[in-house]
C-alpha positions as CSV (number, residue, x, y, z in Angstrom):
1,X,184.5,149.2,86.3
2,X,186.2,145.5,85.7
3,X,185.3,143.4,84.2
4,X,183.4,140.9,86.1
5,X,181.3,144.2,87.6
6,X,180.3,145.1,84.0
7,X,179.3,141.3,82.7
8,X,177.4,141.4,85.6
9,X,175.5,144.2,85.5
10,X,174.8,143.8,81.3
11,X,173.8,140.2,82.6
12,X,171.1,141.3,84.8
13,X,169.8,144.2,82.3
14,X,169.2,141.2,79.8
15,X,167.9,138.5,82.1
16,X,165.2,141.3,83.6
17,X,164.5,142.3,80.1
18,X,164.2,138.7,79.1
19,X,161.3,138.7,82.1
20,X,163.6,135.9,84.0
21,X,164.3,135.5,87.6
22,X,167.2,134.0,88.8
23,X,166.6,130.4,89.7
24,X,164.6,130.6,86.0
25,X,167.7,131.7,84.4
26,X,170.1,129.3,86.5
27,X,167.6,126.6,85.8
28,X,167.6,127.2,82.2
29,X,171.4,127.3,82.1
30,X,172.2,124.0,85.0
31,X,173.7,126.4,87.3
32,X,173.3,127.1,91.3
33,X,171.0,130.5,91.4
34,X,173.2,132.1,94.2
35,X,176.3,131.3,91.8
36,X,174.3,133.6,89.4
37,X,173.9,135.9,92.1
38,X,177.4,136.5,92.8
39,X,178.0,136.7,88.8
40,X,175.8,139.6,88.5
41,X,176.7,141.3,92.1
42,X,180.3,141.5,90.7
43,X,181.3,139.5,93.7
44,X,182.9,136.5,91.0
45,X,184.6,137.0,87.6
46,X,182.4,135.9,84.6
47,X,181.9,132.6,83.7
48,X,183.5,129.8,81.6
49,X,183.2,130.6,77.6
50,X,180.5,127.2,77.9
51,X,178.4,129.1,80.6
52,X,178.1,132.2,79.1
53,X,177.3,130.4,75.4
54,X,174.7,128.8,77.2
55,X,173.4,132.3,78.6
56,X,173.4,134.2,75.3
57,X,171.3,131.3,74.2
58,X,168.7,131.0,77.2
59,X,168.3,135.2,77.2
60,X,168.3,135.4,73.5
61,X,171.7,137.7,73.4
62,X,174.9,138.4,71.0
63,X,177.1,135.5,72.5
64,X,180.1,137.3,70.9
65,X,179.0,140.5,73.1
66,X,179.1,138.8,76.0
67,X,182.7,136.5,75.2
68,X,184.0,140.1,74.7
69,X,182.6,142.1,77.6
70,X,183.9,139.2,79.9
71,X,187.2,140.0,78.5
72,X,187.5,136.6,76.8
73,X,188.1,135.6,73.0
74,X,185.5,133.3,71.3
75,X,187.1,130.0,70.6
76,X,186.6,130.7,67.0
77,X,188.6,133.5,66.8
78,X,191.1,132.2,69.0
79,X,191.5,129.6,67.0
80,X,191.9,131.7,64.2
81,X,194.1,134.0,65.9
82,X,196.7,131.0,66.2
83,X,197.7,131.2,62.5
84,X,201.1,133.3,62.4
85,X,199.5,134.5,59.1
86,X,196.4,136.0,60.3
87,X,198.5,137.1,62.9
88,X,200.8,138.6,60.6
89,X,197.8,140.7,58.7
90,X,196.3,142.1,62.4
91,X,199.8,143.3,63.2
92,X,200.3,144.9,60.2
93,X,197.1,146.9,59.8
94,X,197.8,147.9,63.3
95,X,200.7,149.3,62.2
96,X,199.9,151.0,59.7
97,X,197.0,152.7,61.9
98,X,199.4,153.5,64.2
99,X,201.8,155.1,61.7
100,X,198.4,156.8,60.8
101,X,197.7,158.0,63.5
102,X,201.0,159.8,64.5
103,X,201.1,161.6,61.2
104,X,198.6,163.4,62.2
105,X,199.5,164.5,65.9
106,X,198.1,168.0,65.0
107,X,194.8,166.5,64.8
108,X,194.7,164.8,67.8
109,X,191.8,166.3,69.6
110,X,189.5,165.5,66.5
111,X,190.8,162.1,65.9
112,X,190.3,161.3,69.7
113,X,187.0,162.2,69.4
114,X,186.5,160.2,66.0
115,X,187.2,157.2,67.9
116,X,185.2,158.1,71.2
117,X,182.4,157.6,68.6
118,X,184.1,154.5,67.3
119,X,181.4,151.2,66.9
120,X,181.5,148.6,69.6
121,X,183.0,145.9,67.0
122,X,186.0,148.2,66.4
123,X,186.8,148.6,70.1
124,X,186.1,144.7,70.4
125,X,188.8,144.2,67.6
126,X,191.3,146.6,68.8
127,X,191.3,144.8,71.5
128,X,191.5,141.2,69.7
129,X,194.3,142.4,68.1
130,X,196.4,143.2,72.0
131,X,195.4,140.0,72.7
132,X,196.6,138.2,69.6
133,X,200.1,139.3,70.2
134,X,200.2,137.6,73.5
135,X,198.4,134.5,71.7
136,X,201.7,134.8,69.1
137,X,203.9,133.3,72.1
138,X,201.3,131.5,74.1
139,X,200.3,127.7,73.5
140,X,196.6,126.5,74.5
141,X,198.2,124.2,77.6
142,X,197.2,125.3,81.1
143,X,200.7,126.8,82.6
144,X,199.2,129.1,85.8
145,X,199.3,126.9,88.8
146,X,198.7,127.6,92.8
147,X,199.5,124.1,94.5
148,X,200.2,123.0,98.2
149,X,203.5,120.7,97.6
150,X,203.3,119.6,101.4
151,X,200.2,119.6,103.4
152,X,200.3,117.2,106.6
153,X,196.8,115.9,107.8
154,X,196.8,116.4,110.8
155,X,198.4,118.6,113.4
156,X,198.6,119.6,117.0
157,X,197.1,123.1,118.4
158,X,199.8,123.4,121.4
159,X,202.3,122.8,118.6
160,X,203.6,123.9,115.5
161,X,201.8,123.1,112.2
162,X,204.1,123.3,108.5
163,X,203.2,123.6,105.2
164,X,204.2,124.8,101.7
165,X,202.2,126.4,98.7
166,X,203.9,127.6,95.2
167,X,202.8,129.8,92.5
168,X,203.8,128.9,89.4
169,X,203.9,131.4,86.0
170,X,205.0,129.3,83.0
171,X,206.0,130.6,79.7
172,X,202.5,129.6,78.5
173,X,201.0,132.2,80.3
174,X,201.4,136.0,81.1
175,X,200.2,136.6,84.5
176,X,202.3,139.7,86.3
177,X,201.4,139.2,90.1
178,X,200.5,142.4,92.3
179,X,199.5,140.5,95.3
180,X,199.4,137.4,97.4
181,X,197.4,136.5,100.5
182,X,197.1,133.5,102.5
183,X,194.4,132.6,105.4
184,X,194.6,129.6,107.4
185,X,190.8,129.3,108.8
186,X,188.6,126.8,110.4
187,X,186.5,124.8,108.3
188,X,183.3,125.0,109.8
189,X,183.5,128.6,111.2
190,X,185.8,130.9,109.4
191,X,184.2,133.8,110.6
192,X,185.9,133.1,114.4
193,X,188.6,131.8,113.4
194,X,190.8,132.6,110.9
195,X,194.7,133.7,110.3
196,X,195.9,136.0,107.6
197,X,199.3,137.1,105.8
198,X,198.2,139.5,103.6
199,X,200.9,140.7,101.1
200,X,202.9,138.1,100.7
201,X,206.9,139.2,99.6
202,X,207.6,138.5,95.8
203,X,210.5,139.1,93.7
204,X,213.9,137.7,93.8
205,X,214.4,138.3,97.7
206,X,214.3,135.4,100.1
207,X,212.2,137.6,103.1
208,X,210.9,136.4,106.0
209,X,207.4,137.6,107.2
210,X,205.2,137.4,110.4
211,X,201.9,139.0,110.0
212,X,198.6,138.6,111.5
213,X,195.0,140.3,111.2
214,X,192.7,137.7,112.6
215,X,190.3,137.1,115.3
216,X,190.0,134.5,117.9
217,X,188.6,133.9,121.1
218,X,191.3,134.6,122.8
219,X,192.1,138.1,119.8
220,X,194.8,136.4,118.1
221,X,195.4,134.1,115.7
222,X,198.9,132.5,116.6
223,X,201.9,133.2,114.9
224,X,202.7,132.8,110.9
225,X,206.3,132.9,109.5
226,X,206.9,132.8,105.8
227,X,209.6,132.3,103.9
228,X,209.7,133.3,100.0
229,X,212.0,131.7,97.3
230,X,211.3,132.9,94.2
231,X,212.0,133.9,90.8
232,X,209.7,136.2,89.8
233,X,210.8,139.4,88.3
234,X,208.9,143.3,87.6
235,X,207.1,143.3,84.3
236,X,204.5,145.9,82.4
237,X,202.0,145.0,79.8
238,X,199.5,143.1,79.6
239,X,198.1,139.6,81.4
240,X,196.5,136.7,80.0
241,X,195.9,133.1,82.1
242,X,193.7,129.8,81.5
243,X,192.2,129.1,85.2
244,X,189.8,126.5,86.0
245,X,188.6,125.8,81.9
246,X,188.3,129.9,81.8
247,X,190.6,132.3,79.5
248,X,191.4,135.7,81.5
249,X,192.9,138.7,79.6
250,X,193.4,142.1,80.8
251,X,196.0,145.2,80.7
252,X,198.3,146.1,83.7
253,X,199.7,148.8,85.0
254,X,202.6,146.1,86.2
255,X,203.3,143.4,88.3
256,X,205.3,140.3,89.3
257,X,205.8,137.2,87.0
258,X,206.5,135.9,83.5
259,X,207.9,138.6,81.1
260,X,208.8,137.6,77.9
261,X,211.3,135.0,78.1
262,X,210.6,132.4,81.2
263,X,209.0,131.0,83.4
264,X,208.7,132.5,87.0
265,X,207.8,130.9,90.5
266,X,207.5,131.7,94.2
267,X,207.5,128.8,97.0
268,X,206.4,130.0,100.3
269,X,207.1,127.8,103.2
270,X,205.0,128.3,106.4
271,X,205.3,127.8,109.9
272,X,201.9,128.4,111.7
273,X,201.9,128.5,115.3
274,X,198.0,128.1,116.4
275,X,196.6,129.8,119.3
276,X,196.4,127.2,122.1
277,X,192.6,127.8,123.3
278,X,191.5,127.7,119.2
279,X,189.1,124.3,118.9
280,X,190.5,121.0,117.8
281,X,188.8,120.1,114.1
282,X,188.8,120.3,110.4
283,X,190.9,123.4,108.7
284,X,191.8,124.8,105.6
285,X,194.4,127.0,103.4
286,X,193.8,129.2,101.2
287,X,195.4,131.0,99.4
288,X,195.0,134.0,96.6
289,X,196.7,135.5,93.7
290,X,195.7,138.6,92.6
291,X,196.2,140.5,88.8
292,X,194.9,144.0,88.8
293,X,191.7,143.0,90.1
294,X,191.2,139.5,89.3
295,X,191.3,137.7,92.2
296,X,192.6,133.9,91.4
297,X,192.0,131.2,94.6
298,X,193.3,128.0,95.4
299,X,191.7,126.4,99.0
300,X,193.5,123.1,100.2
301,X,192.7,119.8,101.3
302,X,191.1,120.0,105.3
303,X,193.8,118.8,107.5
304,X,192.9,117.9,111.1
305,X,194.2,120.0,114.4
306,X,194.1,118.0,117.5
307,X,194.7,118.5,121.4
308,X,198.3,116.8,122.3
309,X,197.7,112.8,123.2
310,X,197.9,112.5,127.1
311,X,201.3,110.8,128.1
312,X,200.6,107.1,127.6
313,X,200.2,104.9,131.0
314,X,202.9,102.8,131.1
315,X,205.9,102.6,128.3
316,X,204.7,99.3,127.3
317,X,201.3,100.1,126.9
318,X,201.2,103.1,124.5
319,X,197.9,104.6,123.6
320,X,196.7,104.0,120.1
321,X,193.7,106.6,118.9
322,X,191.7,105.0,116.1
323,X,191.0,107.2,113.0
324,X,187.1,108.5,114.0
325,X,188.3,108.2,118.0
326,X,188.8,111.2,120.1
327,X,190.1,111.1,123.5
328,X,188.5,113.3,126.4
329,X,189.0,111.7,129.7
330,X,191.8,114.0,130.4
331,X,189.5,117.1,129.9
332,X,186.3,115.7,131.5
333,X,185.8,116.0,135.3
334,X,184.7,113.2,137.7
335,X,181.0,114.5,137.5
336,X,181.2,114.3,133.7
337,X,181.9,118.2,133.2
338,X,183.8,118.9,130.1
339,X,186.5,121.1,131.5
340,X,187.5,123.2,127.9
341,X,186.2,122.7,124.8
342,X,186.5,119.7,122.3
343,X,185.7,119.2,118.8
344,X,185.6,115.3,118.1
345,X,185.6,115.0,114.1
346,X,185.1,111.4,112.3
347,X,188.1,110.1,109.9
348,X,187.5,111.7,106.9
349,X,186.6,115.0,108.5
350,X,183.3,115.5,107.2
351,X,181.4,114.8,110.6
352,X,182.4,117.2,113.5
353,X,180.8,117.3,117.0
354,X,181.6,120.7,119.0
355,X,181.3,120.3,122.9
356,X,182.0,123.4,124.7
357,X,183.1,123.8,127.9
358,X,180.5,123.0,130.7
359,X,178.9,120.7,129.4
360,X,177.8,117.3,131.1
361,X,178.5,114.3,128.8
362,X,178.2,110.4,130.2
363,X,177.4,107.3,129.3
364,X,174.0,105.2,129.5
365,X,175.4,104.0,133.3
366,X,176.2,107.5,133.9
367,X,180.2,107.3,134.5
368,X,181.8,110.4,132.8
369,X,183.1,110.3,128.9
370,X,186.3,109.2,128.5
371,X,186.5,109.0,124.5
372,X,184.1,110.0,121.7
373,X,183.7,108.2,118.1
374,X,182.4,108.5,115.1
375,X,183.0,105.9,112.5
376,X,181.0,105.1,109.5
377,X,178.4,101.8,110.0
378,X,179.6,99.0,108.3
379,X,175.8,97.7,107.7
380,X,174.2,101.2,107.6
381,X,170.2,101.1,107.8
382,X,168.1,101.5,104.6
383,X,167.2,104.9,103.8
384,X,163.9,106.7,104.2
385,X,161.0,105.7,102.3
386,X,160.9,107.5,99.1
387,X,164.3,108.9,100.4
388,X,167.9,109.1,99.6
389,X,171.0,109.4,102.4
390,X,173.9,111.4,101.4
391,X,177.0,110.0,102.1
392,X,177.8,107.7,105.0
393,X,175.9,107.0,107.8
394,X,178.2,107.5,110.8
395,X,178.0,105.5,114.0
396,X,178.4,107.7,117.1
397,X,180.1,106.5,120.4
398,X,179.6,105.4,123.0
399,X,175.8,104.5,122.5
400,X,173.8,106.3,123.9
401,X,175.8,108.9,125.4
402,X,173.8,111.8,126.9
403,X,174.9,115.4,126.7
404,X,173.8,119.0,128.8
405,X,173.2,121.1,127.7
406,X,172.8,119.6,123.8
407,X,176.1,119.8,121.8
408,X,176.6,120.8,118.2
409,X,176.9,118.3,115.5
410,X,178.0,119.6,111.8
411,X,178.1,117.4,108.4
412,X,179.9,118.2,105.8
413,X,178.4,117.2,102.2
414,X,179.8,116.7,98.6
415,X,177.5,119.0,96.6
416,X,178.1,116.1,93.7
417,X,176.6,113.4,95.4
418,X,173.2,115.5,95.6
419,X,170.5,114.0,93.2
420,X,169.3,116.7,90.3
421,X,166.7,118.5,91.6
422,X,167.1,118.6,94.8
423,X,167.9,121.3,96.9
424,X,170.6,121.4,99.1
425,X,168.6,124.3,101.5
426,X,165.9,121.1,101.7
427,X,168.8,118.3,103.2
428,X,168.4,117.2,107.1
429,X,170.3,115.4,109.3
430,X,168.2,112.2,110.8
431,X,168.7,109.8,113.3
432,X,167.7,106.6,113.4
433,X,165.2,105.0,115.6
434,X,166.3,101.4,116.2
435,X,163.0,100.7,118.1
436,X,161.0,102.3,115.3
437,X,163.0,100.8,112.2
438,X,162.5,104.2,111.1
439,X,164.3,107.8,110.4
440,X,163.6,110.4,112.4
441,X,164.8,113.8,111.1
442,X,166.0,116.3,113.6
443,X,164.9,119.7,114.3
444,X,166.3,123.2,114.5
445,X,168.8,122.5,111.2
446,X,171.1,125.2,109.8
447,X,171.9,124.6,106.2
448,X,175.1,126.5,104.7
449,X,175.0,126.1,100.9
450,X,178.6,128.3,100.7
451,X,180.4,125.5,103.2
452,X,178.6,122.9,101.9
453,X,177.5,122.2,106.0
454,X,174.5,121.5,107.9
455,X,174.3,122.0,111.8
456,X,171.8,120.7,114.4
457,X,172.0,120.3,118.5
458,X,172.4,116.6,119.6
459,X,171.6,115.8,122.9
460,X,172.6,112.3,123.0
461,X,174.2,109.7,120.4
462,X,173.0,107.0,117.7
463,X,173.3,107.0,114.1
464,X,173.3,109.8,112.0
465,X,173.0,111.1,108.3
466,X,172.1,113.7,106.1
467,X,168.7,112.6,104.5
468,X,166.3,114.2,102.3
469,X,163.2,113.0,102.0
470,X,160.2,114.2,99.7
471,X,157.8,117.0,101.0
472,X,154.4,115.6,101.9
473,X,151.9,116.5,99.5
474,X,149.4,119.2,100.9
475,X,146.4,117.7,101.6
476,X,144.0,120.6,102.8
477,X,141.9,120.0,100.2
478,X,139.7,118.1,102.6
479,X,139.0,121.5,104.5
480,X,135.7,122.2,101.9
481,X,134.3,119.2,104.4
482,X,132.6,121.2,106.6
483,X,130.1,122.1,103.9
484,X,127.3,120.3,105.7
485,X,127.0,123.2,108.0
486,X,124.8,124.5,105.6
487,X,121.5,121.8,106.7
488,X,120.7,124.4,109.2
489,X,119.4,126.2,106.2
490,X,116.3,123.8,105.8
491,X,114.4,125.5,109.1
492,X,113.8,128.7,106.6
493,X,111.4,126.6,104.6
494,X,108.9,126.6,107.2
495,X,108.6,130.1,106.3
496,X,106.6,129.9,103.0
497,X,103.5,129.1,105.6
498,X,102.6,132.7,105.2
499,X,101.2,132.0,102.0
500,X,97.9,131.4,104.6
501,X,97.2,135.1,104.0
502,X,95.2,134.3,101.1
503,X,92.7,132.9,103.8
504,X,91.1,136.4,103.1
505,X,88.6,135.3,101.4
506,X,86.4,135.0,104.7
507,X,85.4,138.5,104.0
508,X,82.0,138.2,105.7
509,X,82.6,140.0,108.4
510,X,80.7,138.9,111.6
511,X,81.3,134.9,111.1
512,X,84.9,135.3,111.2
513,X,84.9,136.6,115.0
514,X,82.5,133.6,116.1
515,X,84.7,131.0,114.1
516,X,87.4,132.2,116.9
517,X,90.4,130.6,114.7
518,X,92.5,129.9,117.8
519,X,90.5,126.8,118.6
520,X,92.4,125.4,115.5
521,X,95.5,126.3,118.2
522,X,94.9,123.1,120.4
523,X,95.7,120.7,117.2
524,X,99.6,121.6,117.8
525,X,99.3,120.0,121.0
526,X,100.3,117.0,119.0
527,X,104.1,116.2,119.7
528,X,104.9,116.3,115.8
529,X,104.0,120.3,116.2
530,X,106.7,121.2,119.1
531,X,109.4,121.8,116.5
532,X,107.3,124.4,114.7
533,X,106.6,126.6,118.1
534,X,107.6,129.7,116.3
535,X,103.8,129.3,114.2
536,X,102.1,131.4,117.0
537,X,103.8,134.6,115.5
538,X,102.2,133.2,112.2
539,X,98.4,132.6,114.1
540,X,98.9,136.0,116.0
541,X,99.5,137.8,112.4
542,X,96.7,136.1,110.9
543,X,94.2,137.6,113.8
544,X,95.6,140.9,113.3
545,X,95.2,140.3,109.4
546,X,91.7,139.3,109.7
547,X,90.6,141.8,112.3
548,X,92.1,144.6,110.0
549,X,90.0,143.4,107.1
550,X,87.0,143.7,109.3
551,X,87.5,147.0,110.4
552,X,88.5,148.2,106.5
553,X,85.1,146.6,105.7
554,X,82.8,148.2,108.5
555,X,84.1,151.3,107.7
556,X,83.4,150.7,103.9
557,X,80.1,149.9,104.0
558,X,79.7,152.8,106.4
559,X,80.2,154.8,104.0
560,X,78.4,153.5,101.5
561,X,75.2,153.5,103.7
562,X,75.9,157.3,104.1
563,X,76.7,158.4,101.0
């Protein structure tokens, strides 16, 4: 198991057992929860020696454990490690166990299984000690590099689209090289389309190489030619690198790249010839250097592909296309259908609008599109009450501009210009209501934390931003209002009337019969006694109550007489 697999699993053992979840954890520590996630998955390396300092802390751990078990060296004893004395004694007691050791071959079995039982700490140091020996030659200055020396901005899909990238190995770092891919993707939807060179040649060769394993719409991804200068060369032993503020050690079986004496490098130059019915828009390079395991990636700037400028009217009236400004009159019918697909993207390539083929786009007077924009307002609007916009607030053209079925429109945000504490799941893109003076935020959103986008349909054009606005607070609490259903409850009251019964006390038997109580029944003729209608049930009971006391005394004082 490597070892980003193993800090990752020991990670989660210790955050459940610390009773933590992780957005707790991630809170605790100011990091993204699904960067935790992919920590303790396996799917990245372990973190920065800060990071995981400040997780020993927050789940009450060994932070030397952890430094160690993410293959790294504790700045202490780095530092440490740096003095050729201290140096000197490690070497030497290594030795001298080594020396040890091979005096007594004929023990081997025992001895191996001494040291199977061997504590954690001497493993740990053994370890230190491998590492220490590279530390001898290396100097703390970053020396491992992936750069793109030459990356146009822009490009054109029915053309050919060049670049460069080198890998770079200097004598400050021991890194040997087993493989090297590149992709070439779009920046919005990778999954599509995407190009890929996988094993890229190293060595001292100059090689050429086409390869391809990508998908498109049309099941290929153009054509990639590579050429390789380089001056790596085969080593064994072990690897150690400084990338992005984090230390990386580990054994190899061999590789590509610095040995002992030099620096090494590879340029690759690449031609890219993109598939001609692959969108216009915003892509990217990537590309990745892998070390037994450890997978080391460098993406590039987004550079812009674009559909061929239409032959310009006259030779003395060239056509100039603004930054922001994309042309579509020569792919939009007479009736307004879009005839192939378009993707218009602002200047800076952070806004993108994706119109696919057949759909209806014109203008307020309803004459087809000839040119889309999207330019950021030079006097935006204020943001949203109790509300922040993030980024620009782009301007799209022409106003107004309706669309058929709705088209896609995709932002691209700068994770660091999101305020602390906010979400970016809980961002929205809004457009503004000039009528209103307001912002109105957009349904059917599709936030992409991993490409930092957010997509919603448009169906016609305005301004637009990303905004994020407050959630209301819940104000349910006014649901216990309909409490006063409860007054009904009053017309049970009338019920304690029965008390009556103790109207008993008439015993004498015959005058109750002449007294005929019902005549008191004509007093509820009165209108006050309507609501009370149910009270004949209560006169009937008190007939039957009284007639059953007669009888009980007739027949008593029948008896009576005959006994």
């Amino acid at each position: 198991m490597e070892d980003g697999q193993r800090f990752g699993q020991t990670l989660r053992e210790l955050r459940v057992k610390a009773g933590l979840t992780q957005r707790e954890l991630a809170r605790r520590v100011g990091v993204d929860f699904t960067y935790l996630s992919k920590i303790e998955n396996g799917a990245m390396p372990p973190p920065s020696q800060k990071l995981i300092m400040s997780l020993a802390e927050a789940l009450n751990a060994d932070s030397d454990e952890l430094m160690l078990l993410a293959g790294r060296i504790p700045s202490d004893i780095a530092q440490a490690l740096r003095n050729r004395e201290t140096l000197r004694q490690l070497r030497s007691s290594y030795v001298r166990n080594m020396a040890r050791s091979g005096a007594n071959k004929t023990k081997g079995t025992r001895t191996a299984f001494r040291l199977g039982r061997l504590p954690k700490i001497a493993l740990a140091a053994v370890s230190v000690l491998a590492i220490a020996t590279s530390l001898w030659f290396a100097s703390p200055t970053k020396a491992f590099d992936i750069a793109f020396p030459s990356l146009p901005t822009s490009g054109d899909v029915n053309g050919t689209y060049s670049f460069t990238v080198s890998v770079t190995v200097d004598a400050a770092e021991l890194l040997p090289i087993q493989n090297v891919d590149l992709h070439i993707y779009r920046a919005t939807n990778r999954a599509t389309y995407e190009a890929t060179s996988a094993g890229l040649p190293l060595g001292t060769t100059i090689t050429p190489v086409t390869t391809i394993a990508a998908t498109g719409s049309s099941g290929t991804a153009g054509t990639i030619s590579i050429t390789s200068s380089s001056s790596m060369a085969y080593q064994y032993g072990y690897g150690w690198v400084q990338w992005q503020g984090a230390g990386y050690s580990f054994f190899l079986p061999g590789g590509y790249g610095y040995g002992y004496g030099g620096a090494a490098s590879v340029t690759y130059s690449v031609t890219w010839d993109p598939p001609s019915d692959w969108p216009v828009g915003a892509y990217k390079a990537e590309l990745e250097v892998t070390a037994n395991g450890t997978t080391f990636t460098k993406v590039s700037n987004t550079f812009t592909l674009d559909v061929s400028a239409p032959p310009p009217p006259s030779p003395t009236t060239p056509a100039v296309v603004e930054p922001g400004v994309t042309s579509v009159g020569s792919v939009v019918s007479l009736s307004g259908v879009f005839t192939q697909p378009v993707v218009a993207t602002s200047g800076d390539g952070k806004v993108e609008l994706e119109i696919p083929a057949g759909t209806t786009g014109k203008t307020k007077e309803g004459t087809p599109l000839s040119q889309i924009s999207i330019v950021p307002m030079a006097s935006p609007p204020p943001p949203p009450e109790n509300g922040n916009i993030i980024g620009l607030v782009y301007d799209f053209g022409p106003d107004e501009a309706t669309f058929d079925p709705p088209i896609t429109l995709t932002f691209t945000y700068d994770p660091a210009a999101i305020p602390a504490g906010v979400n970016p799941e809980d961002l929205r893109i809004a457009v503004w209501d000039e009528q209103a003076g307001t912002w109105v935020v957009l349904e059917g959103a599709v936030v992409d934390p991993l490409t930092h986008t957010i997509s919603v349909p448009l169906s016609h054009f305005s301004a637009f931003a990303i905004v994020h606005t407050p959630k209301p607070v819940p104000t349910p609490t006014a649901t216990p209002t309909p409490t006063p259903t409860l007054t009904p409850t009053p017309t049970s009251t009338p019920t304690p009337t029965v008390t009556p019964t103790s109207t008993p006390t008439p015993t004498p038997t015959p005058t109750p019969t002449p007294t005929s109580t019902p005549t008191p029944t004509p007093t509820p003729t009165p209108t006050p006694v309507p609501p009370a209608g149910t009270n004949w049930w209560l006169v009937g009971s008190i007939i039957a109550a009284v007639i059953a006391v007669t009888i009980i005394v007739l027949l008593v004082v029948r008896r009576r007489a005959g006994w």
